[in-house]
C-alpha positions as CSV (number, residue, x, y, z in Angstrom):
1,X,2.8,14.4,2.2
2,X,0.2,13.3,4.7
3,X,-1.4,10.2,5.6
4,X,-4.1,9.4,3.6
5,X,-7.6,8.6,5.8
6,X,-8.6,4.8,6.4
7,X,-12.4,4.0,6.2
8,X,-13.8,1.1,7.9
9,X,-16.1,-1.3,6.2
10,X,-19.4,-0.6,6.4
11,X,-21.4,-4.2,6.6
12,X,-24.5,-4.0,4.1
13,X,-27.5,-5.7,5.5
14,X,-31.2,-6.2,3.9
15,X,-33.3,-6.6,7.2
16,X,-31.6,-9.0,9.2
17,X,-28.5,-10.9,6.5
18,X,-25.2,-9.8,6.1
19,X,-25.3,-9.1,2.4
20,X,-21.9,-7.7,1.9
21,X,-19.3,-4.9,2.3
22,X,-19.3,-1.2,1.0
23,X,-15.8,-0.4,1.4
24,X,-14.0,3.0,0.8
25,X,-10.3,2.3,0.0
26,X,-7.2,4.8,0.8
27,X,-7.7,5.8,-3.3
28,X,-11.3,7.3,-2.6
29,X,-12.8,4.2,-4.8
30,X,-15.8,2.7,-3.4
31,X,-16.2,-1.1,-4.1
32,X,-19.1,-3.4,-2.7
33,X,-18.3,-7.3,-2.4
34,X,-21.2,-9.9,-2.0
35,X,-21.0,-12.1,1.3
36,X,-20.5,-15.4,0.5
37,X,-23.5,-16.4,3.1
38,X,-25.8,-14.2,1.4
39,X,-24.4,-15.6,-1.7
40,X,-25.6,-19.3,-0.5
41,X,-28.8,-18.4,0.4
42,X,-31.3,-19.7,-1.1
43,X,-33.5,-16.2,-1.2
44,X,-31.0,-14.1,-2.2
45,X,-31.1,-11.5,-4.8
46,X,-28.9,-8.7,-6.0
47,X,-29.1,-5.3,-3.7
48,X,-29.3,-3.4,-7.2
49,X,-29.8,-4.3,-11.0
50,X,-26.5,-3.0,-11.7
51,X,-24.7,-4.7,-9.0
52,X,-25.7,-8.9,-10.0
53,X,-25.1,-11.8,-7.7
54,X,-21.7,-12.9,-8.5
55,X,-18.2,-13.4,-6.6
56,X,-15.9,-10.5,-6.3
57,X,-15.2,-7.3,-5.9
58,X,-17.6,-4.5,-7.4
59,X,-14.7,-1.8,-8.0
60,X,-14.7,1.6,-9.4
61,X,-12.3,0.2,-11.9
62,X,-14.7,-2.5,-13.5
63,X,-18.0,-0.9,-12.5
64,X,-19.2,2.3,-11.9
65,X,-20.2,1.6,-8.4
66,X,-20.2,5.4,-7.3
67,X,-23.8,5.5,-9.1
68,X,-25.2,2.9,-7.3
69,X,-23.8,3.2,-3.9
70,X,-23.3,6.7,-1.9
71,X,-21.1,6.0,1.3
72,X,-21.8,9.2,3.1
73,X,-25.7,8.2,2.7
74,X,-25.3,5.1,3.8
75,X,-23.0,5.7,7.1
76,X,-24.9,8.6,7.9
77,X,-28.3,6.3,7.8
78,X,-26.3,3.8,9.3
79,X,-25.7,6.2,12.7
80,X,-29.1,7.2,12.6
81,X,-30.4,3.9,13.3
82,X,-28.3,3.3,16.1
83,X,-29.8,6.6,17.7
């Protein structure tokens, strides 16, 4: 059996705020969690109808997260604005 892969975090931002973590786990389940900064600020809002302000974990096992969030997308966007 071989190891499985290890994804790192990938921090969510809406222009400049921390608004949470996209986070691939060993299973291949994506789950998003709000940060609790963005969750104390006074202007925040939820990054998608389906994903409400609230504390926790967004998890493929309680939500179906993998419609609202594409990791590849993201990361790859990500990388592209660093260039």
């Amino acid at each position: 059996m071989g190891r499985r892969r290890s994804f790192t975090p990938l921090n969510v931002f809406l222009n400049t705020p921390l608004v949470g973590q996209l986070l691939r786990e060993k299973s291949g389940a994506i789950s998003f969690v709000y940060d609790r900064s963005w969750l104390d600020w006074e202007h925040r809002m939820p990054i998608s109808l389906s994903l409400p302000l609230r504390e926790g974990r967004f998890s493929g096992g309680n939500h179906d997260i993998r419609s609202d969030c594409d990791f590849q997308t993201a990361r790859t966007t990500y990388r592209q604005m660093l260039t």
